[in-house]
N, C-alpha and C positions, 0 to 999 in steps of 0.2 A: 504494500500500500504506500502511494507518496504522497507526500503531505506539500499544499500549495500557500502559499500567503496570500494576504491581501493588505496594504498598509491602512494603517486604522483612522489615515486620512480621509479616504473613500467610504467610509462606514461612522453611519451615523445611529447613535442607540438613545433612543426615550426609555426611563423606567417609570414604570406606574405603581404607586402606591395604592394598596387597597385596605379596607378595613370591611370588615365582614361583623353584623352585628347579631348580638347574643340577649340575652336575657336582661335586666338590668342587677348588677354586679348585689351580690348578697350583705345583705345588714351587718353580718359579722363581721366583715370585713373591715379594719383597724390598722393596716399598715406593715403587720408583724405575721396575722394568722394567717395560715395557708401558704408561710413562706419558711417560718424559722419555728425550732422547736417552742412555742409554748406551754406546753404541759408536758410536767415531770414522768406520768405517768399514763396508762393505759389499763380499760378493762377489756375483757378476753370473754366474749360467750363461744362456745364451744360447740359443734355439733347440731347447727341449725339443719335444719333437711328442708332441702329447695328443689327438688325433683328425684325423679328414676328413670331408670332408662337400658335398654338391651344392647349388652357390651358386643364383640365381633365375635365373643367367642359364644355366645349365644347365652351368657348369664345375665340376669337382672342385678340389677346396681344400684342401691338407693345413692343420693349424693348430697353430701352435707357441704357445709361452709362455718370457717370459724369468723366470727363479727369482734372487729377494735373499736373501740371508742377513746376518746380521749377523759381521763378519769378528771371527775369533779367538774367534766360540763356543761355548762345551760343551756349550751343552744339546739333548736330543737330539728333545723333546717340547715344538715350541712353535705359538702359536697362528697360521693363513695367511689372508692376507688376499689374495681373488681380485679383481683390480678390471681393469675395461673401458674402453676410450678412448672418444673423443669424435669427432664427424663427421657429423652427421645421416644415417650408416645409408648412406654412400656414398664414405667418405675416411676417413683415420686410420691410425693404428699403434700398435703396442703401445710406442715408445718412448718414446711422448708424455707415458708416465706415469714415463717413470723419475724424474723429480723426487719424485713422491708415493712410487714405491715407495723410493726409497733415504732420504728420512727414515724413514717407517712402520720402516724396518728398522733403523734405526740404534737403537729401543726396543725393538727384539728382539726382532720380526716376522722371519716368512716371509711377502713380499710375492711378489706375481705380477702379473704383467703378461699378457693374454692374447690372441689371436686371434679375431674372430670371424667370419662371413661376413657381407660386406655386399653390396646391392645394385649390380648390374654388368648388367643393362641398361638402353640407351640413355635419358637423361633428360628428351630431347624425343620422343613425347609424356610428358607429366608423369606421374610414378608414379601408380597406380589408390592408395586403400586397402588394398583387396585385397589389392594385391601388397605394400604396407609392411608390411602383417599379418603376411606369409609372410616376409619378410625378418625382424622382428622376433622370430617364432618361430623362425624356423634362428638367430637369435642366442642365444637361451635354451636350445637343445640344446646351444648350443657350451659355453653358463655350464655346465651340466650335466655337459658332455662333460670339463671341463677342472678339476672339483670331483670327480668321479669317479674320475678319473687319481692326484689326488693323495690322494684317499681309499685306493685301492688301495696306493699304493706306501705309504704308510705303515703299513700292513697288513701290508707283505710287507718291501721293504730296506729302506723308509725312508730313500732317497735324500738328504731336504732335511729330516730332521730334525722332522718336524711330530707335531703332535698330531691327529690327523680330528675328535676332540670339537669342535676348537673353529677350525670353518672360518667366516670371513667373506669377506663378495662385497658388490662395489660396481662404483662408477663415475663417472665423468665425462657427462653430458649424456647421447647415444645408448647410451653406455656404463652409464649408471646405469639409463637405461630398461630396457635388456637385463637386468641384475641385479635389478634389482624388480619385474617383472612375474614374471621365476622364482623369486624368495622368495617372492612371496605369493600365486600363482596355484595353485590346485588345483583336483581333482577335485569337489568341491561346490560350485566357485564358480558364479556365475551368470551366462555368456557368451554373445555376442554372436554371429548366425548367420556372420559372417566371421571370428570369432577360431575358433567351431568347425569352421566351413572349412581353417581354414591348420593346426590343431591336427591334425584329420586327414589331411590332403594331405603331413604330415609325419613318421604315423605316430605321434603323440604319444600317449603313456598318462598313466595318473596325473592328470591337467590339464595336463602338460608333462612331458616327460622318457620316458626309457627303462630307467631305475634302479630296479632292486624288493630290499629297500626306498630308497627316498630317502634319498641323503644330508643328514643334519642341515646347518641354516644356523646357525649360533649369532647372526647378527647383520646389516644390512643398512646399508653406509655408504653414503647417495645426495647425492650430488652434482652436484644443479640436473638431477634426472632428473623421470620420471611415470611414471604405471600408463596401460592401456588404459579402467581402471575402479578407482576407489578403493575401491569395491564386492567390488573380489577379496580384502580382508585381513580377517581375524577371528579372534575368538581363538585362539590355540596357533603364531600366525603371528609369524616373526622380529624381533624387536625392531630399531628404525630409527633414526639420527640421520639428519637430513638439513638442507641448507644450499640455501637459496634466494636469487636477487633477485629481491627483490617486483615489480619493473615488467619481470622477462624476457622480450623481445622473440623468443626463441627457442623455448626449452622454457616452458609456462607455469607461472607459482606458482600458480593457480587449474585453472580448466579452461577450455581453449580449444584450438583444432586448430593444429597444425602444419605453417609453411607451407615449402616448400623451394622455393628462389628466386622467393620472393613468389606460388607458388599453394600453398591450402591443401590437404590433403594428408590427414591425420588427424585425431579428435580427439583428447586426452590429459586426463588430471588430473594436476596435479604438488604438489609438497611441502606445500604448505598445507591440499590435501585429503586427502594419505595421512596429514599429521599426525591430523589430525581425525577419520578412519576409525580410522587406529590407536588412538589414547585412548578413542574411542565403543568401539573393541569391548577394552578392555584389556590390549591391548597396547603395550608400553615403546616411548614416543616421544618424541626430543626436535628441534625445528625450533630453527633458527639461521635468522633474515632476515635480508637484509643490505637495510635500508628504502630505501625512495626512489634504487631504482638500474634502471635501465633496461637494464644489463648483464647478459651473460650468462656463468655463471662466474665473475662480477668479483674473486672473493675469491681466487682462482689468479694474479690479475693484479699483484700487491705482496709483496713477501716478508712481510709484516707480518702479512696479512690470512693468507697461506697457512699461517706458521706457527701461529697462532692456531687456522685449520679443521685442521688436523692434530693440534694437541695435545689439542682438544676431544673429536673421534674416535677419540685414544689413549686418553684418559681413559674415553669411554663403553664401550670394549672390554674396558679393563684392569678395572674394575667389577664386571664379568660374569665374569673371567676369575679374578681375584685373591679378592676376596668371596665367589665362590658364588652369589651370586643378581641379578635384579633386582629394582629398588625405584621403586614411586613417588614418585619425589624430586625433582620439579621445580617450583617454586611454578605455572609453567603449568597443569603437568599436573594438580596440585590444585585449580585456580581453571578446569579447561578448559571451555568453556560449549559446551552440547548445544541442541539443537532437538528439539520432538516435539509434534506425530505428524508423522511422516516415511514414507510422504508426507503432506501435506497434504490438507484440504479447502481452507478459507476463510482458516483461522486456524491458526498455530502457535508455540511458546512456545519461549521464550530463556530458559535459568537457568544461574545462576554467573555471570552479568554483577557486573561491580563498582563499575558505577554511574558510571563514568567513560570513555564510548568511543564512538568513531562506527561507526555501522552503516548499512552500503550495502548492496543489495538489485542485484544483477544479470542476467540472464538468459545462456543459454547461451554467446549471441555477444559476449558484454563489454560489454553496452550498459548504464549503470547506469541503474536503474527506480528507486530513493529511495535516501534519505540521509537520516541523521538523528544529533546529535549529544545525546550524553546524561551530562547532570550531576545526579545527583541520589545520594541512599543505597538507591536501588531495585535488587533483584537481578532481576528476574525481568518481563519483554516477555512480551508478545502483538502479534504480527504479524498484523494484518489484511490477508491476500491476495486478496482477494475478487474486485479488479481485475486479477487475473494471468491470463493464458491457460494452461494445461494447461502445462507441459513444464518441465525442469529450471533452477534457480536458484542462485545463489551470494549467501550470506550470510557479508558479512566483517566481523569485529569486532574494530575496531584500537583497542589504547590507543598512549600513550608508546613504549612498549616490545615490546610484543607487537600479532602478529596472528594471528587465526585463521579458516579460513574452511569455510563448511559447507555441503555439499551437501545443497539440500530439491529433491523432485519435489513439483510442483501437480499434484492429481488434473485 
């Protein structure tokens, strides 16, 4: 592939500010909560049961969730954050998250910790697709099932004191995949003959779920998750932080399949590409890398780094919560560089480049096809593909600081 200039004389770029408006920002809100720990402590119910449901391996499953609150508070109307463990779809517990949930709630969250059904037949032979499909989907019922629950009751006792405006969902690794293909999968999107397979073998409407109308997401925290397709998110679709390591041996930061006990198994796109889909079709994204780590999760691994991804995703919440709206206010997000015509023929152009970044050129299987390092005051490539064979590619463009990476198809 060769790579063409254009001097950044002959290119001219508008950016447009948008704000996209929300609810009006909650009473509680005082400058501090929903950002920084205010309360010392937390209380713990345990064992709530918020649906059931028939695992792959043909068992019934009841499923619980354990509920945080923030100890000694009054308010009766606060924002809940539903997040999902880690396991590749075959291990795990919802206790795994009490570290996340019992910070998150000491800012005066309603955190949750959840159930979902995972995968429970035998391992040898290796899971089909197929069947991770369908696994993947009865997870996203459960996200559903257990958003639902507490949509209801706070409609009616109001057990745990929530607000339904302002539900957030997330997760850990298997746990964030579950949460993000259910935020941003719908009924228009454009799916794949096995995702529509397992969608109906599940009875799914809407694109997912069983809820008329669907419960509002206010927001989606992913951590070191992916989509089936980064191709499901478009406009009106729930605003995302998310935290990657760029060299994850597990879930990928780009796209590549998923191997479980070293056979591959799926494919995926992770954080790097739903950044990328989210800001192409305008919607509030912010990616966090953690560079040159070959880890998975690594930022859960130090209190340092944890505390850091936590206050960050309090901050992006409290934002939307406290303010009213969201904003494009990320120097990324303002500088985020597009590709087009996507797809491709021969040729396709790079802008917002800053003149300062290397750009690799890779094909589906990770294999890098070019590289190329770029110093000059030029915003704006031309990608000659000419030598590519038909089928999808990843273009990543790293500076210093930032990475971003784009999914083009060659005709």
């Amino acid at each position: 592939m060769r790579l063409i200039s254009i001097p950044a004389i002959l290119v001219t770029f508008a950016t447009l500010f948008s704000y996209i408006s929300f609810a009006q920002g909650l009473s509680s809100c005082d400058g501090e909560r929903y950002k920084t720990a205010v309360f010392d402590d937390v209380d713990v119910v345990r064992g709530v049961k918020f649906g059931e449901g028939t695992t792959i391996g043909g068992n019934d499953q009841e499923l619980f969730m354990d509920i945080y609150t923030p100890k000694g508070d009054d308010e009766t109307a606060r924002p809940v954050i539903v997040l999902a463990f880690g396991g590749s779809f075959v291990s795990g517990d919802r206790l795994q998250l009490q570290p996340i949930c019992t910070e998150l709630a000491k800012k005066g969250y309603v955190t949750v910790s959840m159930d979902y059904r995972l995968y429970d037949l035998p391992l040898f032979p290796f899971p089909t697709t197929e069947e991770m499909i369908d696994v993947v989907v009865k997870s996203m019922l459960d996200v559903e099932a257990a958003i639902v629950f507490l949509d209801e009751d706070s409609r009616g006792d109001n057990t745990y004191g929530i607000d339904a405006d302002w539900i957030y969902i997330g997760g850990v690794s298997a746990g964030s995949i579950a949460t993000s293909n259910y935020a941003m999968l719908d009924a228009s999107d454009s799916i794949g003959a096995e995702l529509k397979v397992a969608l109906e073998n599940n009875d799914a409407i809407n694109g997912i779920g069983n809820s008329e109308p669907r419960v509002n997401i206010a927001g989606l925290l992913n951590y070191s998750g992916a989509l089936r397709s980064s191709g499901f998110i478009d406009a009106g679709d729930p605003p995302v932080i998310s935290f990657h390591d760029d060299g994850d041996e597990v879930v990928p930061y780009d796209g590549r399949e998923i191997e479980l006990l070293g056979q591959k198994i799926i494919y995926v796109e992770g954080s790097s590409l739903i950044d990328s889909a989210a800001l192409a079709a305008g919607v509030q994204s912010e990616l966090h890398t953690f560079v040159n780590s070959s880890g998975h999760v690594s930022y859960f691994n130090q209190p340092s780094t944890t505390t850091d991804v936590l206050n960050k995703s309090a901050v992006f919440m409290h934002d939307m919560i406290c303010e009213g709206f969201t904003s494009v206010n990320d120097l990324k997000q303002i500088l985020a560089v597009s590709a087009f015509p996507n797809p491709m023929d021969n040729f396709i152009t790079l802008s917002g480049l800053s003149g300062n970044e290397n750009i690799s050129i890779s094909n589906i299987a990770g294999k890098l096809m070019d590289n190329y390092s770029i110093e000059s005051s030029e915003r704006l490539y031309i990608l000659n593909g000419g030598d590519l064979v038909p089928g999808i590619y990843f273009i990543r463009v790293k500076t210093e600081s930032t990475i971003q990476t784009l999914r083009v198809i060659k005709q």
